[in-house]
NUFIMAR-281642 format. One record per residue (C-alpha): x, y, z. Coordinates in steps of 0.001 Angstrom, whole numbers, plus 500000, padded with zeros to 6 digits. Layout:
# residues N
XYZ/...
# end
This chain:
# residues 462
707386585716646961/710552585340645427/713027587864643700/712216589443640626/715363588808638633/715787590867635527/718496589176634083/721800588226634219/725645589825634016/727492589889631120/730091587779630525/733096588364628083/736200586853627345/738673589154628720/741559588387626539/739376590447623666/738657593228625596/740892596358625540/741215598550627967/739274601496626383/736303599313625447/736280598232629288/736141602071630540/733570602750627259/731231600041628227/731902599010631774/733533601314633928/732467604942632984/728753603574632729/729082601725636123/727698598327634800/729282594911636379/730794592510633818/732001588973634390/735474588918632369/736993585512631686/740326583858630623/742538586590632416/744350584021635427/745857581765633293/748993582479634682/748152583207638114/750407581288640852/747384581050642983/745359578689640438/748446576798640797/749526576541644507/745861577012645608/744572573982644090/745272570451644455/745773567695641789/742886566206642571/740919569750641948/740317570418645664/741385573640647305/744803572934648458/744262573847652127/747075572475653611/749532574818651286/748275577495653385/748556576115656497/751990574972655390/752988578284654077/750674581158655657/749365579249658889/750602582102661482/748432584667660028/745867586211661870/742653586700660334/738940587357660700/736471585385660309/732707585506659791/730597582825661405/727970583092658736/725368581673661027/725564584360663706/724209588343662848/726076591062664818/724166594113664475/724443594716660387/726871592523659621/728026588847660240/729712587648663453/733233588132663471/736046585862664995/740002586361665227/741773582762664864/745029582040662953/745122580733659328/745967577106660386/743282576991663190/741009578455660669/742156575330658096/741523572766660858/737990573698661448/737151573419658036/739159569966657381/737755568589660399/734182569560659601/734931568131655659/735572564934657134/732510564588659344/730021565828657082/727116563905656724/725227565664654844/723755568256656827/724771571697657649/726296572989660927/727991575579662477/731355574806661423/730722574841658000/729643578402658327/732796579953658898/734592582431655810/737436583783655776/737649587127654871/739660590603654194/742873588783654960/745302591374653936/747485588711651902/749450590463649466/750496593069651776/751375590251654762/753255588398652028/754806590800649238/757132588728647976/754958585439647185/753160587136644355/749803585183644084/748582586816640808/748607590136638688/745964592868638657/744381592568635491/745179595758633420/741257596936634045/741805597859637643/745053598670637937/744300602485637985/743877602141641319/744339604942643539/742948603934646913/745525600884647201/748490603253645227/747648605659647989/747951603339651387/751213601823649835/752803604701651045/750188606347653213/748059605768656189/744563606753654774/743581608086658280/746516609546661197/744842609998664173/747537612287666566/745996611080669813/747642607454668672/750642605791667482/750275604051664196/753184601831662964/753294602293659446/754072598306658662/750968597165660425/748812594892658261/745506596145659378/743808598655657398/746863599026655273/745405598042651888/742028596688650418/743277593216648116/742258590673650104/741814586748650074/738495585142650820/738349581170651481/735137579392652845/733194576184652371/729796575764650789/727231577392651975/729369580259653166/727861583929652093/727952587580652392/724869589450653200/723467592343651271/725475595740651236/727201597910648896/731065597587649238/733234600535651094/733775604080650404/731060603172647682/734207602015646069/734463599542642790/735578596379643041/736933593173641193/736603589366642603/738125586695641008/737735583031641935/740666580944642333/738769577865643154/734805577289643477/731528578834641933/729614581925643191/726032583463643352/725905586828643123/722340589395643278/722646592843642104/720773596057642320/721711598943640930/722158601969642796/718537603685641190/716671600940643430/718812601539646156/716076602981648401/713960599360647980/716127597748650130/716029600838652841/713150601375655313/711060604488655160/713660606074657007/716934605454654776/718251604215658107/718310600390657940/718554598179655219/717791594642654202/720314591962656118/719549588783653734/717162588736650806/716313585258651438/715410585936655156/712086587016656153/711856590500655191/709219592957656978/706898594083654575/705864596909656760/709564597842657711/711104597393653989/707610598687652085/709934598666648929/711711595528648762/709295593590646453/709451595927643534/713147595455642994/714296593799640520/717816591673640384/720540590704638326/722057587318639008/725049586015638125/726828582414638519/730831583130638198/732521580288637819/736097579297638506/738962581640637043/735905584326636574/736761587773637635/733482590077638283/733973593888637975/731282594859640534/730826598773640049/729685601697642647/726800601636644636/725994598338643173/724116596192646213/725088592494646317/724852589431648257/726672586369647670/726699582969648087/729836580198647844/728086577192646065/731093575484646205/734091575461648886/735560578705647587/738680580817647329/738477583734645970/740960587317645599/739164590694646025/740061594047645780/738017597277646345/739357600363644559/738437603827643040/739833606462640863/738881609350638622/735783607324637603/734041607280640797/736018609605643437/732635611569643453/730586608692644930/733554608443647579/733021612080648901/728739611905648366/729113609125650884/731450610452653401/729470614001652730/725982611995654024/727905610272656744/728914613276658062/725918614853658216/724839611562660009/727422612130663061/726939615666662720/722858614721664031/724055612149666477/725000614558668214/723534617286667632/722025618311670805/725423618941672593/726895621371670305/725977624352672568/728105622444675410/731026621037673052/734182623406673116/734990621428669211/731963620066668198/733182619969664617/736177618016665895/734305616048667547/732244615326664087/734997614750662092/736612611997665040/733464610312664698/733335610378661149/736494608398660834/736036606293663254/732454605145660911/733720605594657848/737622605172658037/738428608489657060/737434612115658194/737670615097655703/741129615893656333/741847612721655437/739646613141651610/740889616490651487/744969615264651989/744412612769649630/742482614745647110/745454617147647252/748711614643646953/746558613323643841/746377616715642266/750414617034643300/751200613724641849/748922614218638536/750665617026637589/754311615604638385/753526613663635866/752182615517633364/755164617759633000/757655614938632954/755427613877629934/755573617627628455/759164617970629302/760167614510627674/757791614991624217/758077618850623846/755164619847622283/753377617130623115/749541617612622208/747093616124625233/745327614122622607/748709612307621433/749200610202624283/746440608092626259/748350608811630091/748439612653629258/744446612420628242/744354610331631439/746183612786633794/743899615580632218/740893613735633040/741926613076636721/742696616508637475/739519617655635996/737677614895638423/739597616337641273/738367619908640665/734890618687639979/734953617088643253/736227620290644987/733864622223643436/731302620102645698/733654620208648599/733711623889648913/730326624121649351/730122622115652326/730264624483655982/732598622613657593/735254624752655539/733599628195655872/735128629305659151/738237627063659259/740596625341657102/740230621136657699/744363621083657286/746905622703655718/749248621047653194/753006622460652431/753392621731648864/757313621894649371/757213619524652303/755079617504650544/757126617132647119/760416616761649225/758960613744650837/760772610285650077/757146608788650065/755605611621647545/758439610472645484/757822606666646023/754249607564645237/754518609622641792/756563606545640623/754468604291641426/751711605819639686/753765606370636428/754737603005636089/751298602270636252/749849604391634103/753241603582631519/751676600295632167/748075600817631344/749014602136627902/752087600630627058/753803604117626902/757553604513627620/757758605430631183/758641608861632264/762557608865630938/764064610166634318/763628608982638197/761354611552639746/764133612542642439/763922616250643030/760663617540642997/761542620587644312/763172621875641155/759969622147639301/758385625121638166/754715623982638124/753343625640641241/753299628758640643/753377630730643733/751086628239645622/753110627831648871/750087626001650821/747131624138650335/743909624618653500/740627624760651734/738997623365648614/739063626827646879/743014626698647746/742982623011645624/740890624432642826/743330627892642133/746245625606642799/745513622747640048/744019625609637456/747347627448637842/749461624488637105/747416623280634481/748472626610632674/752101626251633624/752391622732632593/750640624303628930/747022623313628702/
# end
């Protein structure tokens, strides 16, 4: 029996979309959209593809061919996910040339390799391949690991210029037939794809029929929905019902939270993909790392009477499966809050008397910070912070630091960005002058976050 396809994804023309009809209709009611006309522009649709309207794969090799990247061999399952391989960018290029010019016809391994998360822009900053549309450019995750690790593990040394792990915009290039299996994308994060060159298939479910694809257990879930699925494993999988899409070249797809997908290059494809979050869905980041940390927590359950830090032990685990721990959330949840506010004075100290509901960023900073205590609020609950603080944060160490600085910036001009608002008027150079904080000295445990953001939110005039 085939899929039960529902319908398909929207498509609109980008160009007439504004940003507040994209968060009224798209983003805040987590429903993908296919936007077009937005890479007009773009150096990749340039450089990327030939005259002749091939994929220019020799420009990479040319350019980028010392990279190292990963590789899926499409052909090959590894436990839940697709084989992976580490070859350079111009070894990489040569398989797929090589296997171009033999084709006859039928399908082999070869042709199964893709390319994927190669860490491009970060590798190569100053070749700028395209611009974030404005729709995803509040992006905090990729804000955040441009001047932070997302996870420091003390029992290692971590060179902040490595390329792996360092951001989530990647690059994506593989030849028909190429695919992704089914899964729902990282940290339960959004995302945006946009094809440079090539046509896609992509199947969605939405996050209510999530459990079809699961076994009875919620343990394992569908690998490929054209394979042979088990009936009696995946009792479910029939009644779901599908969106498909077909995005075509110079397409971008918004693909939102908890939205499974699999996807399939029709074409020899190159694509640019980014996951991200922000105030939007920062509560389906810490529901997932709050259920896979109950996970590890049962793992290993049965040697917690013999474990001299079992919850350390949890949390080291939990990073190590999910990529952060929740010292990590809870850091990052805090030098949010800091930065939020930052700029929400420099806004009330440059328009005195500013009302909240005359300026988009200030309704935008508002609406963060209330996300962030909503998201606290959940946090608090959870035991691991009933004996024991996760990590403490020094609010004065933390403003003072070069990268805090570097960081609040960045996130202005953004947001100055986003609404074509005058940035901030003054270089955010000494933090440690402003009277926001109240007497909030340091930051341990959720309820420390919550006191701390509802006291400057007072200072700061709300």
């Amino acid at each position: 029996m085939g899929l039960k396809i529902g319908g398909e994804v929207e498509k609109v023309n980008g160009k007439e979309l504004n940003y507040a009809d994209f968060v009224e209709n798209y983003l805040s009611r987590n429903q993908p959209v296919v936007l077009t006309g937005l890479t007009d522009d773009w150096r990749a649709c340039k450089n990327w593809v030939s005259d002749d309207g091939k994929p220019n794969l020799r420009f990479f090799s040319a350019h980028f061919g010392g990279s190292r990247v990963q590789v899926a061999d499409c052909a090959t399952r590894e436990f839940t996910d697709q084989k992976r391989l580490e070859m350079s960018v111009s070894e990489f290029i040569d398989r797929w040339l090589t296997d171009s010019s033999s084709d006859n016809g039928e399908s082999n391994e070869q042709s199964l390799l893709y390319l994927k998360d190669w860490h491009f822009s970060k590798e190569y900053p100053d070749y700028v391949a395209y611009n974030t549309p404005i729709f995803f450019l509040d992006d905090w995750l990729n804000l955040y690991l441009d001047k932070y690790h997302m996870h420091n593990d003390p029992e290692s040394h971590q060179d902040r210029n490595e390329i792996s792990c360092s951001d989530y915009r990647f690059v994506y290039m593989g030849a028909k037939g190429t695919w992704t299996p089914l899964h729902a994308d990282v940290f339960r994060s959004f995302s945006w794809s946009a094809n440079v060159y090539g046509r896609k298939k992509w199947y969605f479910l939405s996050p209510s029929q999530h459990h079809l694809v699961y076994d009875r257990y919620m343990k394992s879930s569908v690998y490929d929905i054209f394979g042979d699925v088990c009936k009696s494993k995946y009792p479910g999988f029939e009644k779901a019902i599908w969106l498909e899409c077909t995005q075509e070249p110079n397409e971008i797809i918004f693909v939102p939270s908890g939205w499974y997908h699999q996807v399939h290059n029709l074409e020899d494809t190159i694509s640019i993909n980014h996951n991200w979050f922000n105030a939007y869905n920062i509560s389906w980041v810490w529901d997932l790392l709050l259920r896979e940390y109950h996970e590890a927590v049962g793992y290993i359950e049965d040697i917690r009477d013999i474990c001299d830090d079992f919850e350390g032990l949890c949390q080291k685990n939990l990073a190590a499966n999910a990529g952060m721990d929740f010292r990590d959330f809870f850091t990052f949840m805090t030098r949010f809050a800091l930065a939020n506010l930052v700029l929400l004075h420099q806004l009330t100290t440059d328009a005195r008397n500013m009302d909240r509901n005359s300026s988009q960023m200030a309704r935008l900073l508002f609406f963060n910070l209330e996300n962030i205590q909503h998201v606290a609020l959940k946090m608090k609950s959870e035991s691991a912070w009933q004996n024991r603080g996760i990590t403490t944060i020094n609010i004065t160490e933390t403003i003072e630091d070069r990268s805090f600085v570097e960081f609040c910036n960045a996130m202005g001009t953004t947001y100055s960005t986003m609404y074509n608002e005058s940035q901030h008027s003054q270089t955010l150079q000494k933090l440690e002058q402003l009277n926001i904080f109240g007497s909030h000295q340091h930051i341990r445990i959720p309820d420390d976050l919550l006191a701390f953001v509802e006291c400057s939110l007072k200072l700061v005039g709300k």
